[in-house]
C-alpha positions as a Markdown table, in Angstrom:
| # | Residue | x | y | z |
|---|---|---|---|---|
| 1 | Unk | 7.6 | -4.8 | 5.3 |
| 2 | Unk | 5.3 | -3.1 | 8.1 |
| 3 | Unk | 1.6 | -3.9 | 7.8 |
| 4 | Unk | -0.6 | -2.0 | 8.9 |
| 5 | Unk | -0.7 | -3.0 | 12.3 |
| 6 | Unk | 2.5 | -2.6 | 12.8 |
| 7 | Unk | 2.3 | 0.8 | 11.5 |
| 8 | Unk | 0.1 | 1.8 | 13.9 |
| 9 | Unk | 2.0 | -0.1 | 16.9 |
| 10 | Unk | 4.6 | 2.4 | 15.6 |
| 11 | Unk | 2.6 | 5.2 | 15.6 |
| 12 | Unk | 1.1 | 4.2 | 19.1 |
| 13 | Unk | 4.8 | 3.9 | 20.7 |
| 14 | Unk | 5.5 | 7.4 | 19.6 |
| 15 | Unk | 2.8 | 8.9 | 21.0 |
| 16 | Unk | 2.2 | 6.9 | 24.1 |
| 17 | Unk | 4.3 | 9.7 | 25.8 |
| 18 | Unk | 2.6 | 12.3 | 24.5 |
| 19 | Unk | -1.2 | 11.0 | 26.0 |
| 20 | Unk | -1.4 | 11.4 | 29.1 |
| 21 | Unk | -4.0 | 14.2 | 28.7 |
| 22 | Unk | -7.0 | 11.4 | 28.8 |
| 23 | Unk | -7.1 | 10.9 | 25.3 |
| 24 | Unk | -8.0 | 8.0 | 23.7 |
| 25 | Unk | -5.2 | 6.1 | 22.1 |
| 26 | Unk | -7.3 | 4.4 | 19.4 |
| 27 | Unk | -9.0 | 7.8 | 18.8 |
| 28 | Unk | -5.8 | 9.5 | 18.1 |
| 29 | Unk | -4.3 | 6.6 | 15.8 |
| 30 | Unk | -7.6 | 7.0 | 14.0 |
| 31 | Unk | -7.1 | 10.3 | 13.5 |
| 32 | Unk | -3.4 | 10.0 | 12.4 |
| 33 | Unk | -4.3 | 6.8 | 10.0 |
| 34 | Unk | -7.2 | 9.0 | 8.8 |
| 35 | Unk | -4.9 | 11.9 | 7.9 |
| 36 | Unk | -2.2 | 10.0 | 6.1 |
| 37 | Unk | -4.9 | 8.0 | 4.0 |
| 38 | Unk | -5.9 | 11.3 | 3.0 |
| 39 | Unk | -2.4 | 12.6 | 2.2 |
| 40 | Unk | -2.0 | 9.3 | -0.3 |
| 41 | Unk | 0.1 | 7.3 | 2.1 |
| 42 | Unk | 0.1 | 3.2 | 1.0 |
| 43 | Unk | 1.6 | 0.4 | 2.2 |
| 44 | Unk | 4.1 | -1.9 | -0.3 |
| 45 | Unk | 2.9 | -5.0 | -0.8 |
| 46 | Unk | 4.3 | -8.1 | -2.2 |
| 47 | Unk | 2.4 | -9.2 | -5.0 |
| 48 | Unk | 3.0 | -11.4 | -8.5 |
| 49 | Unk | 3.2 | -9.5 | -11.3 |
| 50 | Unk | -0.2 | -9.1 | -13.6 |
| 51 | Unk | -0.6 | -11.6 | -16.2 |
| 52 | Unk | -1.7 | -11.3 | -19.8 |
| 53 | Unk | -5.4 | -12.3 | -20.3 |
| 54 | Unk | -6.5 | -15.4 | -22.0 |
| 55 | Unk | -8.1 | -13.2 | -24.9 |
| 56 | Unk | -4.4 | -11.4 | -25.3 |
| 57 | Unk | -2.1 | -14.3 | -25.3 |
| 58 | Unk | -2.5 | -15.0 | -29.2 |
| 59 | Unk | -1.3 | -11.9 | -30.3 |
| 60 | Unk | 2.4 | -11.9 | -29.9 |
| 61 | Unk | 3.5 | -8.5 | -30.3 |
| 62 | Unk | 1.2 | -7.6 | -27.5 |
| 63 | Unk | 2.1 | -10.2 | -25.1 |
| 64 | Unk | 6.1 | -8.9 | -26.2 |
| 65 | Unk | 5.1 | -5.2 | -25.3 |
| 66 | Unk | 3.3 | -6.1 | -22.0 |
| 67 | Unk | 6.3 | -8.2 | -20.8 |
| 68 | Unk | 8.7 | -5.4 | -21.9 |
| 69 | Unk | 6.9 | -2.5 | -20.1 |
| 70 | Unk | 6.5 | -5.1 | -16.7 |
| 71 | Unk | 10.4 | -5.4 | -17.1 |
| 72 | Unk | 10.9 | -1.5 | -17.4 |
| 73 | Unk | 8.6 | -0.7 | -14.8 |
| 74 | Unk | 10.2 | -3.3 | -12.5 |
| 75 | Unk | 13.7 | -1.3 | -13.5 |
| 76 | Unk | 12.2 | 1.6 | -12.5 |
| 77 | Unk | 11.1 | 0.7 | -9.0 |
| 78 | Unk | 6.9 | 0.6 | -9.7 |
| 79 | Unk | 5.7 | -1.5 | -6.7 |
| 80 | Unk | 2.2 | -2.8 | -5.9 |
| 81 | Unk | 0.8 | -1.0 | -3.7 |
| 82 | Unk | -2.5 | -1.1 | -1.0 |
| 83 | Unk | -4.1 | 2.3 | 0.6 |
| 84 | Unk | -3.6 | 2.5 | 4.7 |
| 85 | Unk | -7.3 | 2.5 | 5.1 |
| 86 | Unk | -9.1 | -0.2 | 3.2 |
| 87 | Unk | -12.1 | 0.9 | 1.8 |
| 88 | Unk | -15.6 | -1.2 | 2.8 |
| 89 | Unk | -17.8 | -3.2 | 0.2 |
C-alpha cells in the first residue's frame, strides 16, 4: 500500500517530463496533492478494527450487533481510511 510519499514520488516521476518550463517540482505536487484532497482522494490504511467500549460490553445484544455489522461491513469491503492531506492541530 503506497503512502503518501510514495504517492507523490509517483506523481513526481510522471511529471518530471513534463517540467522543464522552470517550475517548481514541489509547487506542482502541491498543487496536484491539493486538488485530489479536495476531490475526496484517501489513502487505505491498515488499521485494527474498533472495539466495543468498556461502558457497552455488559450489554450483550449490543456487543452481538456491533460485531455482526464489523463482520458485514468487512464482507462488503469498508476499509479504514486517512485523507492525502493531513489536517494541522
Amino acid at each position: 500500500m503506497p503512502s503518501r510519499e510514495g504517492i507523490r514520488e509517483g506523481i513526481r516521476c510522471i511529471l518530471t517530463g513534463k517540467l522543464r518550463e522552470g517550475i517548481s517540482e514541489d509547487y506542482v505536487e502541491g498543487l496536484i496533492a491539493e486538488w485530489q484532497n479536495s476531490q475526496g482522494v484517501v489513502i487505505k490504511v491498515d488499521r485494527e478494527l474498533p472495539q466495543v467500549c468498556e461502558e457497552a460490553k455488559g450489554d450483550r445484544m449490543f456487543v452481538v450487533g456491533f460485531v455482526s455489522a464489523l463482520a458485514e461491513a468487512v464482507k462488503a469491503g469498508y476499509v479504514a481510511v486517512e485523507p492525502l492531506i493531513k489536517e494541522l492541530p
